[in-house]
C-alpha positions as CSV (number, residue, x, y, z in Angstrom):
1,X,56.2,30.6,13.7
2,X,56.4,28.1,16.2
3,X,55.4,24.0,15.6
4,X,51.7,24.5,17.4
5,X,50.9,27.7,15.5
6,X,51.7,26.3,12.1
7,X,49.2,23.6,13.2
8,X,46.2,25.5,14.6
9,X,46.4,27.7,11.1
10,X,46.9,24.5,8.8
11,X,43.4,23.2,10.5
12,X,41.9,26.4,10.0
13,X,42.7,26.6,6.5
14,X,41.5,22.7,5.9
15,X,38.4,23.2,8.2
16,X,37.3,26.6,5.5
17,X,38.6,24.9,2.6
18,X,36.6,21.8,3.2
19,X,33.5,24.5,4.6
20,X,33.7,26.1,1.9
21,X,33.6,22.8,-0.8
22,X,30.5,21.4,1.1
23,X,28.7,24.7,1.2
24,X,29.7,24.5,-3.1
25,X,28.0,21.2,-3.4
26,X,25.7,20.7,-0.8
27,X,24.4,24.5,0.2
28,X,24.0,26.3,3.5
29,X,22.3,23.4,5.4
30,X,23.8,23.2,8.7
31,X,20.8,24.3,10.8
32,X,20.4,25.7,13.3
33,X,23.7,26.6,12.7
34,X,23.4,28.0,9.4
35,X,20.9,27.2,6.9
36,X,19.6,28.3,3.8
37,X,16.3,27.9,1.8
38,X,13.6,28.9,-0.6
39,X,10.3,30.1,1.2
40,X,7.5,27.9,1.0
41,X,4.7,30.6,0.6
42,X,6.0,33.2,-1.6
43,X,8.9,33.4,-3.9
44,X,12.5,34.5,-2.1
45,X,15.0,32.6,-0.7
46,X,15.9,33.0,3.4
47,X,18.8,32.2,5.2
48,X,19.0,31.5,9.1
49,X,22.2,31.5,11.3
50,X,22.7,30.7,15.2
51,X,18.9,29.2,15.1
52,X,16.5,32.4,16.1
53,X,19.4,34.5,16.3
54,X,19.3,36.3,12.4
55,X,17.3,35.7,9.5
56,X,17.6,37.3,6.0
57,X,15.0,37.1,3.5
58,X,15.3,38.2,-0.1
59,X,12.2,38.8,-2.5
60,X,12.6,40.4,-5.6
61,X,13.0,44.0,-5.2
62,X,12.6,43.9,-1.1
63,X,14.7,42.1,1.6
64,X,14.7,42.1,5.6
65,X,16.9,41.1,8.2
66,X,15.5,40.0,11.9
67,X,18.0,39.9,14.8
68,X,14.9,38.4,17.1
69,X,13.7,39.5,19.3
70,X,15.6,42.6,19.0
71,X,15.6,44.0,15.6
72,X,14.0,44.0,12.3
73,X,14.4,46.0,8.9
74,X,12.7,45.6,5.5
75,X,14.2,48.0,2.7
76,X,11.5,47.6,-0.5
77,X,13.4,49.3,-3.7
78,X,10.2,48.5,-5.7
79,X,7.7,50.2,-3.2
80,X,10.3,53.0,-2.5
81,X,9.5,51.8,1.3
82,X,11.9,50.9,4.0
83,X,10.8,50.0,7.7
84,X,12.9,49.4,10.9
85,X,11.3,48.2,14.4
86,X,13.6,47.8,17.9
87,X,12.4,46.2,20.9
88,X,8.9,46.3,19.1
89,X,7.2,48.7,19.7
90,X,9.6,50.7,21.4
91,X,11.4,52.0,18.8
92,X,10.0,52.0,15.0
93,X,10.7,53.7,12.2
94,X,8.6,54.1,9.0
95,X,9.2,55.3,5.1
96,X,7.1,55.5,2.4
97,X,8.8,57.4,-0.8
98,X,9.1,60.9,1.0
99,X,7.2,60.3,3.7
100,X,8.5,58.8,7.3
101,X,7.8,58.9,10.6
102,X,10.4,57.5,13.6
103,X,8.2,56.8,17.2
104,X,9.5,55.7,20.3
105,X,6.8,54.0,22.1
106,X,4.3,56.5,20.3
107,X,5.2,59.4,22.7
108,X,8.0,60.8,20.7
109,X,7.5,61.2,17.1
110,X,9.5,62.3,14.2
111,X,7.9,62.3,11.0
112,X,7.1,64.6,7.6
113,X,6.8,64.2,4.0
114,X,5.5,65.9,0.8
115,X,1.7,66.3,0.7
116,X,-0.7,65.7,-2.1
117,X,-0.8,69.6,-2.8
118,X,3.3,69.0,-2.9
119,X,4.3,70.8,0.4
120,X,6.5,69.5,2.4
121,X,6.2,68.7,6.2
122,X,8.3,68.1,9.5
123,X,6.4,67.2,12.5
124,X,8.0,66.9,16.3
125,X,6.1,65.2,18.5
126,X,6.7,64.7,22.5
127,X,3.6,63.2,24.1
128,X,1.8,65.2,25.7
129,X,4.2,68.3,26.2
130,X,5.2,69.7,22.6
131,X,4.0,69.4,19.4
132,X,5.7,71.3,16.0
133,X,5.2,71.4,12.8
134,X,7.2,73.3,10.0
135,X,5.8,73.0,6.8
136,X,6.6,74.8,3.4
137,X,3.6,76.4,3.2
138,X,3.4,78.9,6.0
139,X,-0.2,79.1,6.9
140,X,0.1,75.2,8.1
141,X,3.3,76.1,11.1
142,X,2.3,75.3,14.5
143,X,4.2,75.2,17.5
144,X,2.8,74.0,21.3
145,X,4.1,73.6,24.5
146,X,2.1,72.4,27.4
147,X,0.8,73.5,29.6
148,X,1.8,77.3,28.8
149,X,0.9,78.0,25.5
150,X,0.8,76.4,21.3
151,X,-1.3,76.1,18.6
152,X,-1.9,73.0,16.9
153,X,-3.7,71.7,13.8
154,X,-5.5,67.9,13.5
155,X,-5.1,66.8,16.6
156,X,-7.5,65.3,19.1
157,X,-10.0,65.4,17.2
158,X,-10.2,69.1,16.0
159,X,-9.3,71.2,13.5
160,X,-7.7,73.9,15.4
161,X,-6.7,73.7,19.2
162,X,-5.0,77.4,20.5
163,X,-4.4,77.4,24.7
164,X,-2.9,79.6,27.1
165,X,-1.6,78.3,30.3
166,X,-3.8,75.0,30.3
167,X,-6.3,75.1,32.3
168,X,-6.8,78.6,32.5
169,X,-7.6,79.1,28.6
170,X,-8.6,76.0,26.0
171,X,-9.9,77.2,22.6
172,X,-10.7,74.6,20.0
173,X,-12.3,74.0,16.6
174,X,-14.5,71.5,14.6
175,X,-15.4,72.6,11.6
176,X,-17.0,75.8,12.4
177,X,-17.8,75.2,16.2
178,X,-15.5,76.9,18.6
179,X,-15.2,76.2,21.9
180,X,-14.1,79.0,24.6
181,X,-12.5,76.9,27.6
182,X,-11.7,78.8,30.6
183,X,-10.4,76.6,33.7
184,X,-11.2,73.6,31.9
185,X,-13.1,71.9,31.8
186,X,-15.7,73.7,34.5
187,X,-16.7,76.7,32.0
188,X,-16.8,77.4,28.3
189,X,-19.0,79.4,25.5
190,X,-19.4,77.8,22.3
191,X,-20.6,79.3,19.0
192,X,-20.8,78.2,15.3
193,X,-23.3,78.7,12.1
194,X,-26.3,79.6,14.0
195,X,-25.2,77.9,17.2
196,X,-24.1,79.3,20.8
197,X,-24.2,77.5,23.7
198,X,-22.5,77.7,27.7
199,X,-22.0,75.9,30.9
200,X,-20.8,76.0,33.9
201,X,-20.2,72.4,34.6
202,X,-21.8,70.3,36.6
203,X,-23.7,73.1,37.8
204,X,-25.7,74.1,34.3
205,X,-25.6,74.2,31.2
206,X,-27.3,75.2,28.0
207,X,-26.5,74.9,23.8
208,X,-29.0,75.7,21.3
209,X,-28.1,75.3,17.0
210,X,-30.9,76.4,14.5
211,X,-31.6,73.9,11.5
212,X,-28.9,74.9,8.4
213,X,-28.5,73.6,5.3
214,X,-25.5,72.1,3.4
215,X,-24.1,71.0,0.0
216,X,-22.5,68.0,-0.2
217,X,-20.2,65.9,-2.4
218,X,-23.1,65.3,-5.2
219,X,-23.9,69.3,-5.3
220,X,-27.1,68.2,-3.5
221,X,-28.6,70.8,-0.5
222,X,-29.1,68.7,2.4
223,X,-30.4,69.4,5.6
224,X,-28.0,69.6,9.5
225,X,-30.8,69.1,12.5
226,X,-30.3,71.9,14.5
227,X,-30.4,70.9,18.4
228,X,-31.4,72.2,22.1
229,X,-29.7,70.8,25.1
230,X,-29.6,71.9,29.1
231,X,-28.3,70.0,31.8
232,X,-28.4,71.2,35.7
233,X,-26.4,69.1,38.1
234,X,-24.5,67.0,35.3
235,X,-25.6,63.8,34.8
236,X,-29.0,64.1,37.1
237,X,-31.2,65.8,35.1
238,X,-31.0,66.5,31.3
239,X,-33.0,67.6,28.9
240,X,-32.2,67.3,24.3
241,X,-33.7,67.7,21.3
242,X,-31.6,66.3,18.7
243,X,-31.7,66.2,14.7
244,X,-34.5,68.9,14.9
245,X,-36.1,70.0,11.7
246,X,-35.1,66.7,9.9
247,X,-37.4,63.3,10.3
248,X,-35.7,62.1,12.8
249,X,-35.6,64.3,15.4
250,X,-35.5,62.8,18.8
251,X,-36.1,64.4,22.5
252,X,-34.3,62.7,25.7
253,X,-35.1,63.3,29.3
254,X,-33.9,62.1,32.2
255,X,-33.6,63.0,36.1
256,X,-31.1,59.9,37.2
257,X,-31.4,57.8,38.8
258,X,-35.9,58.5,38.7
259,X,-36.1,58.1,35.0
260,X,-34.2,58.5,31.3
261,X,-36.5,58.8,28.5
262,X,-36.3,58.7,24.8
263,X,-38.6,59.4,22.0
264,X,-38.3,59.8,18.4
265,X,-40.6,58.4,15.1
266,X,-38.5,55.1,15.2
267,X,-37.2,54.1,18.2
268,X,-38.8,54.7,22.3
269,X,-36.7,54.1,25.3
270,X,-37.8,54.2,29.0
271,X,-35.2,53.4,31.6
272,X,-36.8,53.9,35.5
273,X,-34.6,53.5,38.6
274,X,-31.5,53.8,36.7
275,X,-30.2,51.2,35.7
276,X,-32.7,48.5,36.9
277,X,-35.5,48.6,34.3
278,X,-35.2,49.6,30.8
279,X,-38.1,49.2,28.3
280,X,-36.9,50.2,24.6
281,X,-39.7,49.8,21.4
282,X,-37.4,50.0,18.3
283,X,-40.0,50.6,15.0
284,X,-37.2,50.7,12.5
285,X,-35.5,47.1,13.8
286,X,-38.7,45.7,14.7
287,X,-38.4,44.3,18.4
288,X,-39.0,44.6,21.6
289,X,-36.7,44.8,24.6
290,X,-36.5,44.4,28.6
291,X,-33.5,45.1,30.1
292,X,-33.6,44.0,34.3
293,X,-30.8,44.9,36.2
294,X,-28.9,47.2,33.8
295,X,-26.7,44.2,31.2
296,X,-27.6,41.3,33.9
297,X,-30.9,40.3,32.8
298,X,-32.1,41.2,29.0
299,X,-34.8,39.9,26.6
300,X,-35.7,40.8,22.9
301,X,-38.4,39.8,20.8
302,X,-39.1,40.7,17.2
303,X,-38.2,40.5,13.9
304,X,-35.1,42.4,14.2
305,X,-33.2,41.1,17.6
306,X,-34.5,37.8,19.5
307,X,-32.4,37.5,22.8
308,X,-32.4,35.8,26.3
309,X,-29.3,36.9,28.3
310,X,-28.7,35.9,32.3
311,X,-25.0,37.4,32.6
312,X,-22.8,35.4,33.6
313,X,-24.3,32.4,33.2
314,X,-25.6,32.5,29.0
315,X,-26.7,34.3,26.4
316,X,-28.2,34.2,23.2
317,X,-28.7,36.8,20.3
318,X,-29.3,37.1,17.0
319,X,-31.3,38.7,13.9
320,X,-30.5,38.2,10.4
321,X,-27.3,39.4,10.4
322,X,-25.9,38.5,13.6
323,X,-25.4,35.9,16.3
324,X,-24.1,36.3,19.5
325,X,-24.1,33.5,22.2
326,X,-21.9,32.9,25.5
327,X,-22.2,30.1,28.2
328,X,-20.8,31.1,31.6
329,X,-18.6,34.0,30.2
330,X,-16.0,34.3,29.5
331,X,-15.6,30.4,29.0
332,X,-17.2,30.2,26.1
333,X,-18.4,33.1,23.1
334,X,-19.7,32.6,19.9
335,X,-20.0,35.3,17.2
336,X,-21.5,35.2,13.7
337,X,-21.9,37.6,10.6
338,X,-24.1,36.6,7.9
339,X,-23.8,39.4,5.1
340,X,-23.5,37.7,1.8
341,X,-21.1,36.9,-0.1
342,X,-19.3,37.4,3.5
343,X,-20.1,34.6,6.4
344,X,-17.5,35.4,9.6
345,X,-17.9,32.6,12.5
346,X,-16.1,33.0,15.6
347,X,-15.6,30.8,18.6
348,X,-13.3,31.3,21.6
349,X,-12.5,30.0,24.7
350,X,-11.7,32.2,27.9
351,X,-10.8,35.1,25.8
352,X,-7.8,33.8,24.5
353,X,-7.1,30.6,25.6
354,X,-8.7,29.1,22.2
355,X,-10.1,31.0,19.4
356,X,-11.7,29.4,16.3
357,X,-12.3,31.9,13.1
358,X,-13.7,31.1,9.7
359,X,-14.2,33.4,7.3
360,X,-16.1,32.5,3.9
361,X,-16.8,34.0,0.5
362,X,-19.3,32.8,-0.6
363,X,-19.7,33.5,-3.9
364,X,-15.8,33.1,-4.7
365,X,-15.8,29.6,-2.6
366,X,-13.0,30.3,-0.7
367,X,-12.3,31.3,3.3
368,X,-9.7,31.7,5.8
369,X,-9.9,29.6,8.8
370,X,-7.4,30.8,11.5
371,X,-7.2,28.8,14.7
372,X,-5.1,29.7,18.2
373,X,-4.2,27.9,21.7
374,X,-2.5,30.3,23.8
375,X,0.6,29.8,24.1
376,X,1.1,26.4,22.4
377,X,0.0,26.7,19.0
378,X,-1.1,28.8,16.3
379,X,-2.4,28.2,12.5
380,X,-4.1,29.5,9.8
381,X,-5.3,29.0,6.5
382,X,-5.7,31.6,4.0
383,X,-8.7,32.0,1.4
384,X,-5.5,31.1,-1.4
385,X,-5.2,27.6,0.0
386,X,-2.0,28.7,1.9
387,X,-1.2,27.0,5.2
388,X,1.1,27.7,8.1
389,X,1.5,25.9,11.6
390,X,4.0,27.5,14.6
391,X,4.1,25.5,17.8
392,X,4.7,28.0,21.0
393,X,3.0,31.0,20.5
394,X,3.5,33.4,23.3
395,X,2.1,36.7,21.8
396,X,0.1,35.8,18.6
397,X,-3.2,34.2,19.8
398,X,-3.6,37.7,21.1
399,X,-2.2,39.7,18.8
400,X,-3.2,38.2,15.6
401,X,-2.6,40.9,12.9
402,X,0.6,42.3,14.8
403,X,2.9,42.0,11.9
404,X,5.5,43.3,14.5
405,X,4.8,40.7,16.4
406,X,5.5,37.8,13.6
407,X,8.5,39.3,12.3
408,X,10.7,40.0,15.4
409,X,9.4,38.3,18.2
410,X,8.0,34.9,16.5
411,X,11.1,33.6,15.0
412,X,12.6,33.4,18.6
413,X,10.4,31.1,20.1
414,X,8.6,29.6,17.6
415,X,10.1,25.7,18.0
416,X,8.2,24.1,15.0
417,X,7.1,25.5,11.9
418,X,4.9,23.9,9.1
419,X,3.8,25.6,5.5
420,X,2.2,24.8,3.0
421,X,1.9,26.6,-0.6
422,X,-2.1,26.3,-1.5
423,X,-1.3,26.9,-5.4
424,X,2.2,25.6,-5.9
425,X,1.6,22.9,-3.6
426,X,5.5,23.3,-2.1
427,X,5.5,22.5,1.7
428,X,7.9,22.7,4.7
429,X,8.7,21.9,7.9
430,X,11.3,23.1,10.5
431,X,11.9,22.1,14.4
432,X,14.2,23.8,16.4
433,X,15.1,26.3,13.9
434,X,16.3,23.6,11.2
435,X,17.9,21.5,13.0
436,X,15.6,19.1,11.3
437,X,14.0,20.4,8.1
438,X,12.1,19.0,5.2
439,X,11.3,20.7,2.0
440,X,9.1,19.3,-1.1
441,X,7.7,20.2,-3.9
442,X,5.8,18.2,-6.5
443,X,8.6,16.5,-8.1
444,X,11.5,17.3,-5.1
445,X,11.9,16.2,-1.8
446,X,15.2,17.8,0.3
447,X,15.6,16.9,4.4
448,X,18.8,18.1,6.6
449,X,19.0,16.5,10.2
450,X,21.3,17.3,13.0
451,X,23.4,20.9,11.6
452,X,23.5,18.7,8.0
453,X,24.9,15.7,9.1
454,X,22.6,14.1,7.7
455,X,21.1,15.0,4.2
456,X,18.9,13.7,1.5
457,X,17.7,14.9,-1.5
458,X,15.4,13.6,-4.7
459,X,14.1,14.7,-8.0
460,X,12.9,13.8,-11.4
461,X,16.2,12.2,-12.2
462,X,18.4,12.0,-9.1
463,X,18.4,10.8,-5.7
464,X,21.3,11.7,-3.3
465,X,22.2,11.1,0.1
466,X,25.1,12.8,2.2
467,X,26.1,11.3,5.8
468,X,28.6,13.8,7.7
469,X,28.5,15.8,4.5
470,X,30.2,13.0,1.9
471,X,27.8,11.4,-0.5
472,X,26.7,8.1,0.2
473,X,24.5,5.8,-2.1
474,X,24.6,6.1,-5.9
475,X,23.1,9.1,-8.3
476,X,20.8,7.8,-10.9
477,X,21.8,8.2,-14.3
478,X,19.8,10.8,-16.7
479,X,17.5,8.9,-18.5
480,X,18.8,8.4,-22.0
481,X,16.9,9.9,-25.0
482,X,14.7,6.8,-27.4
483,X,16.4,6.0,-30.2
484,X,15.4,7.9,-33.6
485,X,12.6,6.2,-35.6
C-alpha cells in the first residue's frame, strides 16, 4: 500500500473513531447533518439526517420513516396497521389487520380483507373501466368491464348495477327500486314496492309510488310517503307530490322560467321569472324571505333567519345557531356555530390567504385555536394545551387535516419549527432543519448550533458546554448529601 493510501485510511479511521466517541458522549447532534431528539408533543424519540432529506420516528409500538417529499411509511405493531404513501397521493398503500387497500391516484385500486361475517374479499379496481371482486362467499363475486358488459355491487350509490354495452342497457338497484336504462340516460322504466314509473327524457316523464309502511330498528311500523311526479320538456315544466300520506307532504310546480312553486304545512315558496324573485314563508323556522335577483340580493326576517345580503359587496346572517357575514367577498368571511357545549368561530381572508379558527368546549373549558397565512406560516393550538408553529407553509393553509400532507411534504420546506407540550410543558425549536435547535423542559435546557459545533446543555445538577465538540467550562459537582443528625 502506497505512502498516500496508508494516509487517506489512517484519517478515515481517526475521523470514525473520533465520530463515533462524540456521538458516545455528546449524541447525534450535528443538524442538519444528523441529529437526534426526543419529540416535544408526544413520547418517541426522532432522528433527522441531510436536513429534510429522512426522518425516523419511533413511538412505542409504531415507527415511520419520511424520505420528503417522496416517501413515507408508518408500520404500527400495536394497532396491527402499516401505511405507505409515494409522491402523495399518487401512490398509497393502506393496512389495517387483514384488511388493505393499495391506490394509485384513486383510479387503480387493490384492496380486500376479512368481513365482519368472516369472508374474505379481493377487490380490483381500474377507474372507470373494470371493477372485480372475488370473495369467499360466492353470492358476493362480481366482475365489470366498461362499456360492454359487468355486474357490480355498492358502487355509485346502489346496491346492484348490471349493464350491457353502456349506453344501450343500464340496470340498477336501490334498495328495492330498479331502474331499466335503455340508451342512457334518454329512456328508462322503473318499478319497486308499489312504485312504477318512465320517461323519455327531456321529452316526458312520469313516476308514481303508493304510501307503504316499514319497520324500523326499534320494531316500530313507520310510515314511507308515497310520491307522484311528471315532467314534459325537462326542466320547463314540472309537476310533484312528495312525502304523500305522511304530514308533510309537499306539491311543487313550476313552468321555468314563468313560475316554480312550493307548498306544504310548514314551509311556501314562490319563485316568478326564474331566478329574479323568490318569496319563501318558512312556518317551521319562523321567517320570512326575499330573494331579488336569484343569490344577488336577499333579505330574511324572523325569528329563525335575519339576513341582508348585496353580493358581492356584504352580507349578514344569522339565527340562534348560526352566523354568517362577508364584506366584499371573498376578502373577508366570517362563520359562527353556537351549539352548546360546542362554540366554532371562523374568520378568513381571501379564501386562504388567512384563516382564523377557534373552537370552544364550553363546558370542558378548553378549545383549539388554529390559525394560517398562506404560504408563510401556520399554527395551532390544540384543546390539550399543545402548541406547534411551522414557518413556510405551501400546502397546509389549504389542506389543513391532510395528514399526507404534514408527513411527507411538510418536513421539506418547513424552515422553522416551534412546539410546545401543553401538559408536560417540554418545548422546542428548530430552523433550518436543526441547524440551530433548542430543547427544554422544566428542569433541562439542551441547544446545538451550526452541525453541533456549538453545544450546551443544563440540568438539576450539571451544566455543560461543548465548542467544536470538546467540553469547555466546568461540570458542577453533585450536590453532597447533609450530614446525619
Amino acid at each position: 500500500m502506497s505512502f498516500f493510501n496508508r494516509l487517506r485510511v489512517n484519517c478515515l479511521l481517526v475521523l470514525y473513531f473520533n465520530f463515533a466517541a462524540i456521538n458516545a458522549v455528546c449524541g447525534l447532534e450535528f443538524g442538519p447533518l444528523a441529529h437526534e431528539f426526543d419529540l416535544t408533543l408526544e413520547s418517541g424519540r426522532r432522528t433527522e439526517i441531510l436536513g429534510p432529506l429522512f426522518s425516523r420516528e419511533v413511538q412505542n409500538n409504531a415507527a415511520e420513516r419520511t424520505w420528503p417529499p417522496f416517501m413515507h411509511d408508518r408500520v404500527d405493531r400495536g394497532l396491527d396497521s402499516a401505511e405507505f404513501d409515494f409522491l402523495y397521493p399518487l401512490v398509497g398503500y393502506r393496512r389495517f389487520g387483514t384488511e388493505y387497500r393499495l391506490q394509485f391516484l384513486q383510479l387503480v385500486n387493490f384492496s380486500g380483507g376479512q368481513t365482519q361475517s368472516e369472508h374474505a374479499k379481493r377487490r380490483v379496481a381500474l377507474f372507470p373501466f373494470y371493477f372485480q371482486q372475488r370473495s369467499t362467499e360466492p353470492g358476493q363475486n362480481y366482475t365489470a368491464l366498461l362499456p360492454f358488459y359487468g355486474h357490480l355491487q355498492n358502487h355509485l350509490f346502489r346496491d346492484e348495477i348490471n349493464f350491457v354495452l353502456v349506453p344501450i342497457y343500464f340496470q340498477s338497484r336501490k334498495k328495492d327500486v330498479v331502474t331499466d336504462n335503455y340508451l342512457m340516460p334518454f329512456f328508462h322504466l322503473r318499478h319497486g314496492n308499489l312504485l312504477t314509473g318512465w320517461q323519455l327524457w327531456p321529452l316526458v316523464g312520469n313516476e308514481h309510488k303508493e304510501v307503504t309502511t316499514r319497520t324500523n330498528s326499534l320494531d316500530e311500523v313507520e310510515i314511507v310517503g308515497g310520491h307522484k311526479k311528471f315532467f314534459l320538456l325537462w326542466p320547463i315544466f314540472f309537476r310533484e307530490a312528495l312525502d304523500l300520506g305522511t304530514t308533510n307532504s309537499k306539491t311543487l310546480n313550476a313552468l321555468l322560467p314563468l313560475y316554480n312553486l312550493e307548498r306544504s304545512p310548514v314551509r311556501d315558496s314562490s319563485t316568478y321569472l326564474w331566478p329574479f324573485f323568490t318569496f319563501t314563508n318558512d312556518r317551521e323556522k319562523r321567517y320570512h324571505e326575499q330573494d331579488l335577483c336569484g343569490p344577488l340580493l336577499a333579505f330574511a326576517r324572523g325569528e329563525g333567519k335575519t339576513m341582508n345580503r348585496v353580493w358581492p359587496l356584504f352580507g349578514h346572517a344569522h339565527n340562534a345557531t348560526f352566523t354568517n357575514n362577508f364584506y366584499l367577498w371573498p376578502l373577508y368571511k366570517y362563520n359562527s356555530v353556537y351549539a352548546p357545549p360546542l362554540h366554532r368561530e371562523r374568520r378568513r381572508v381571501g379564501f386562504y390567504l388567512f384563516s382564523d379558527l377557534i373552537e370552544r368546549n364550553l363546558d370542558a373549558g378548553t378549545a383549539l385555536h388554529r390559525t394560517e397565512c398562506w404560504p408563510f406560516f401556520t399554527y395551532r393550538h390544540d384543546a390539550n394545551g399543545n402548541q406547534r408553529l411551522q414557518i413556510l407553509a405551501l400546502w397546509e393553509p389549504i389542506l389543513p387535516t391532510n395528514n399526507g400532507i404534514q408527513k411527507t411534504y411538510s418536513p421539506f420546506w418547513s424552515l422553522w419549527r416551534s412546539e410546545k407540550n401543553g401538559k408536560t410543558g417540554a418545548t422546542s425549536q428548530s430552523l433550518l432543519w436543526n441547524l440551530y435547535r433548542r430543547d427544554a423542559t422544566p428542569t433541562t435546557k439542551k441547544c446545538s448550533l451550526l452541525f453541533g459545533l456549538f453545544q450546551y446543555q443544563t440540568g438539576p445538577e450539571h451544566k455543560q458546554v461543548r465548542l467544536f465538540y470538546l467540553p469547555f467550562g466546568k461540570r458542577d459537582a453533585a450536590p453532597k448529601s447533609p450530614p446525619p443528625n
